[in-house]
C-alpha positions as CSV (number, residue, x, y, z in Angstrom):
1,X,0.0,0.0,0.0
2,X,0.8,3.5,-0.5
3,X,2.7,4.8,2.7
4,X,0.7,8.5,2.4
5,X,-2.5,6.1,1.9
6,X,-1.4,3.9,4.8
7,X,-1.2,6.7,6.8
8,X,-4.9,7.9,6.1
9,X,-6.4,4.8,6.7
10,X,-4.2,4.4,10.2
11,X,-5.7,7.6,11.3
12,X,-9.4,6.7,10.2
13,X,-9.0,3.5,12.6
14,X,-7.6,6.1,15.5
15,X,-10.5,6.6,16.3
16,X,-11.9,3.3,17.0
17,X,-13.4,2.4,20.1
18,X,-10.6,0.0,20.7
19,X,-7.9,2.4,19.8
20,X,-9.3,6.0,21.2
21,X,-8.6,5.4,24.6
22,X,-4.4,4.1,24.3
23,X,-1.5,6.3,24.7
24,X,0.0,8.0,21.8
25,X,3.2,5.3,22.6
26,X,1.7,2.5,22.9
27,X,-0.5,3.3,19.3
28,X,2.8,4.1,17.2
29,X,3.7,0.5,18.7
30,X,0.5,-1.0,17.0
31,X,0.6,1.4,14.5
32,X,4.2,0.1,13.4
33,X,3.0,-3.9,12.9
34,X,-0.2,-3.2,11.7
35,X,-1.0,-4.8,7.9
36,X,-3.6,-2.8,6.1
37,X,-5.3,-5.2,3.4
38,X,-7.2,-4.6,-0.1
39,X,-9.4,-7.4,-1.0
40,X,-11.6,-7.3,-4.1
41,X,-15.2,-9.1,-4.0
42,X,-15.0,-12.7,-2.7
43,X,-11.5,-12.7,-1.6
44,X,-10.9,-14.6,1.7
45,X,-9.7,-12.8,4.9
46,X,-9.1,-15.7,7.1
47,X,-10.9,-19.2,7.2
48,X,-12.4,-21.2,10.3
49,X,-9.5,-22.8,12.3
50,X,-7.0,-20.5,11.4
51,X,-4.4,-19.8,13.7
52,X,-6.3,-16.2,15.2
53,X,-2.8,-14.0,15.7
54,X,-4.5,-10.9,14.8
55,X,-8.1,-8.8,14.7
56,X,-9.2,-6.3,12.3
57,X,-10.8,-3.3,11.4
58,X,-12.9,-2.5,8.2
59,X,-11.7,0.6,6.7
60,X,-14.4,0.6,3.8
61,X,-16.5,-1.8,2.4
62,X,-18.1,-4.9,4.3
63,X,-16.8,-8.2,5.4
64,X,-19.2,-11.6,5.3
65,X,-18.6,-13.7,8.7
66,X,-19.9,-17.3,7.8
67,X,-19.6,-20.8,8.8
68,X,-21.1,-24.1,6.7
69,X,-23.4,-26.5,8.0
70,X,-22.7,-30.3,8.3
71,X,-24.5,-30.2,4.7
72,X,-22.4,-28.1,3.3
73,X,-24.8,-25.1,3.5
74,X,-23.7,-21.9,4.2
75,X,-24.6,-19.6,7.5
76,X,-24.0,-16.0,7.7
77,X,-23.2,-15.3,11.2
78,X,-22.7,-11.5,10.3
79,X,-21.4,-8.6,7.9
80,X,-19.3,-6.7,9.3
81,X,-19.3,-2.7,7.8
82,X,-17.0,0.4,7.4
83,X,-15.6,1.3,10.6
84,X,-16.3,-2.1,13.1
85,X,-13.9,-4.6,14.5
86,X,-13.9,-8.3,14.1
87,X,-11.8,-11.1,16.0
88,X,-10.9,-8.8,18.6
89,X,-12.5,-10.8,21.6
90,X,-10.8,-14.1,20.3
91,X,-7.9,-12.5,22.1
92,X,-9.3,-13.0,25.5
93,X,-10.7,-16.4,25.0
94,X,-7.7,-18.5,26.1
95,X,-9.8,-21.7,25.4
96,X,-9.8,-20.6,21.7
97,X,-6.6,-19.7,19.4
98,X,-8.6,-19.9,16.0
99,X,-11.3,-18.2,14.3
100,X,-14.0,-19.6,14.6
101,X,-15.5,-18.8,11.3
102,X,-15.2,-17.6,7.8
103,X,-14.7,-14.0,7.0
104,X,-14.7,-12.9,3.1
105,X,-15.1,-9.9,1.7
106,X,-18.4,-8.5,0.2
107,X,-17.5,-6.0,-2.5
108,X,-13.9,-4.2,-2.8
109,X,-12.8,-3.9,0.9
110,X,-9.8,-2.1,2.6
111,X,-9.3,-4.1,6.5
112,X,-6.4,-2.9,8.9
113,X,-4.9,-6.2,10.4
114,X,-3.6,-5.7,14.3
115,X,-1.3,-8.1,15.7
116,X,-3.0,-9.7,18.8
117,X,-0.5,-10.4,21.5
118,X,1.3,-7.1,21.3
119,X,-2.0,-5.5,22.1
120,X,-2.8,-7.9,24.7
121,X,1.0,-6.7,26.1
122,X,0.1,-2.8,25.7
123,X,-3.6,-3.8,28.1
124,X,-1.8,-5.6,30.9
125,X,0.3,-2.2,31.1
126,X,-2.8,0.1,31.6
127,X,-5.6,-0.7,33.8
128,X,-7.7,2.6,32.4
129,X,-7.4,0.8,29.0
130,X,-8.6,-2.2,30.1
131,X,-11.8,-0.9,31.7
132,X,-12.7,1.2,28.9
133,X,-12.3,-1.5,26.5
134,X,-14.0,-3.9,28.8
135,X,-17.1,-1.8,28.3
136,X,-16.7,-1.4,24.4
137,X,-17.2,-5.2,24.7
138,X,-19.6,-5.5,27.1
139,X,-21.9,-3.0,24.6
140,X,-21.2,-5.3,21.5
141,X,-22.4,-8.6,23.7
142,X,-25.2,-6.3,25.1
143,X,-26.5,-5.8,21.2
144,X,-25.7,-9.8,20.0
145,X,-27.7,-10.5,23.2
146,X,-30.4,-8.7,21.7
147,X,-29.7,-9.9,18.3
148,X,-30.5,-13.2,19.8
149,X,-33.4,-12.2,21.1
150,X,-35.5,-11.1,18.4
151,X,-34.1,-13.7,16.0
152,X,-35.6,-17.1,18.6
153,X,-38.9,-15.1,19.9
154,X,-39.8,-12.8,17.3
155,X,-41.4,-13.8,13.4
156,X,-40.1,-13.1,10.4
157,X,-42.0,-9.9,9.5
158,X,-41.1,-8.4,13.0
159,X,-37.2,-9.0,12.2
160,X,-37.4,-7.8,8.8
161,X,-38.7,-4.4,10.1
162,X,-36.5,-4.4,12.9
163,X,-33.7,-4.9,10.8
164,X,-35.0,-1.6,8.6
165,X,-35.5,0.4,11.6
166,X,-31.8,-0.6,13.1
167,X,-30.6,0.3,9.6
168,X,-32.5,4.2,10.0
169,X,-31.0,4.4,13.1
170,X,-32.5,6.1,16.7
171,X,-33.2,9.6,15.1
172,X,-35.0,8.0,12.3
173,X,-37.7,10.2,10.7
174,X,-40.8,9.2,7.8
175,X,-39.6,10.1,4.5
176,X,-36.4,8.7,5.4
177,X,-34.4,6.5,2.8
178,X,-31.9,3.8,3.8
179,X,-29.4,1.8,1.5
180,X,-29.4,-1.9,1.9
181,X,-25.3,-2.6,3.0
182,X,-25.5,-6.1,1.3
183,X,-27.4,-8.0,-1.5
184,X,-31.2,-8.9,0.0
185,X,-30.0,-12.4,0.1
186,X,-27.7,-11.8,3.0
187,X,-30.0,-10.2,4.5
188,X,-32.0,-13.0,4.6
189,X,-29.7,-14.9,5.9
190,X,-28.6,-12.7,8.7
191,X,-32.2,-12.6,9.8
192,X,-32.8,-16.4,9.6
193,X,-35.5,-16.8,7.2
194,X,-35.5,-17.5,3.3
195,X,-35.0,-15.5,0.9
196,X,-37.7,-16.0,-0.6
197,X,-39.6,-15.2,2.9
198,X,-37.9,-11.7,2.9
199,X,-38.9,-10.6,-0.6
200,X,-42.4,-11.4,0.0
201,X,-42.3,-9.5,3.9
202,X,-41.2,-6.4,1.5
203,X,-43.9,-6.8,-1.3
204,X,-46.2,-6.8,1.7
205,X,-44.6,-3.3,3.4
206,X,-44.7,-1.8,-0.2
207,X,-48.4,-3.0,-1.0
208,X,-49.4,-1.1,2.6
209,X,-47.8,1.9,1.6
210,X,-45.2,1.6,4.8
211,X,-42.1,1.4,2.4
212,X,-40.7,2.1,-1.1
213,X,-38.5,-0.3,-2.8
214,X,-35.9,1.0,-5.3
215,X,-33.3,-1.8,-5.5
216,X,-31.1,-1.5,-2.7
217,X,-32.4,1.5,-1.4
218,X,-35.6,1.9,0.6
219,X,-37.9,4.8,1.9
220,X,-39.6,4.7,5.0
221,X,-43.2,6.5,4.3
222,X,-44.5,5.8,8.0
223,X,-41.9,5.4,11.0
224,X,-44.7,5.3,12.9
225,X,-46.4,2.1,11.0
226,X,-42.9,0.1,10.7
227,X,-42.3,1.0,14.5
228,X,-45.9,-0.5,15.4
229,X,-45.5,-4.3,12.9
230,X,-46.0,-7.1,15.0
């Protein structure tokens, strides 16, 4: 990579969560080893039980998490977009050393690769670092518990909406439009239904006027009414 473009994706990931709250030091130490990564569409980032010696960060584009059934089918577990981590909590699992799944990038992606143990080295020397990033963690498992939640108790249509809402975000308003991240297929699959299932839940919004469909991007007409589908 370019070194003047390495250095303005480095200072994009600064700011991470992860990274915003470590001494200017200890980040050029990072900062030194870290591997910034173009992939193209498709191209493999790391593969389930691979040896897990560093985490990353998605500069732009979007990463596909997945794992394949003992039929050979594959599961989206999750896409990860611009500007999140993944792997990073493998580091404190001492019972695993691997990833545990797939990761594979979406469209033309640029990832920041950080090497594991040296950061693990730069925590154990900072106690303040290690309780903020203890609470950056404990918000991500706070949203996958949720995750969880309305994928086992909630039906289809109610996760489908959901999903749009999470995608408007909290200051959402009607009139709004949003840009599906990934192809409606892994959507589908994120959400745990068919595909199939999800292209019908959306002819059904559009029919009752609650949404607009144009390809990838969508247009809430009623917050209100997407807020209030059971």
């Amino acid at each position: 990579m370019n070194p003047i473009i390495r250095v303005k994706v480095l200072d994009r990931v600064r700011v991470h969560p992860l990274f915003s709250s470590l001494k200017d030091e200890d980040l050029a130490q990072l900062f030194e080893r870290a591997r910034p990564i173009d992939l193209v569409a498709h191209e493999k980032l790391f593969s389930q039980g691979e040896k897990a010696d560093r985490f990353y960060i998605v500069v732009s584009g979007s990463v596909k998490l997945f794992r394949f059934s003992k039929d050979g089918q594959e599961k989206v577990i999750e896409v990860i977009e611009e500007g999140h981590s993944m792997a990073e909590a493998i580091m404190f699992m001492e019972e695993l050393s691997c990833y545990p799944v797939n990761a594979e990038a979406l469209e033309k992606t640029t990832v920041v690769g950080f090497n594991s143990s040296l950061y693990l080295q730069i925590l154990e020397s900072s106690p303040q670092s290690c309780f903020k990033i203890l609470g950056t963690l404990s918000r991500r498992l706070h949203t996958r518990l949720n995750e969880i939640e309305t994928l086992t108790l909630k039906n289809a249509r109610h996760r489908a909406c959901r999903y749009l809402l999470d995608l408007a975000g909290k200051d959402a308003l009607s009139g709004q439009e949003i840009h599906l991240p990934v192809a409606k297929q892994l959507i589908a699959a994120r959400l745990a239904m068919q595909p199939e299932t999800l292209s019908r839940i959306l002819r059904e919004l559009i029919k009752e006027e609650i949404i607009i469909v144009n390809g990838r991007d969508v247009t809430i007409n009623s917050l209100e009414r997407l807020k209030a589908v059971d």
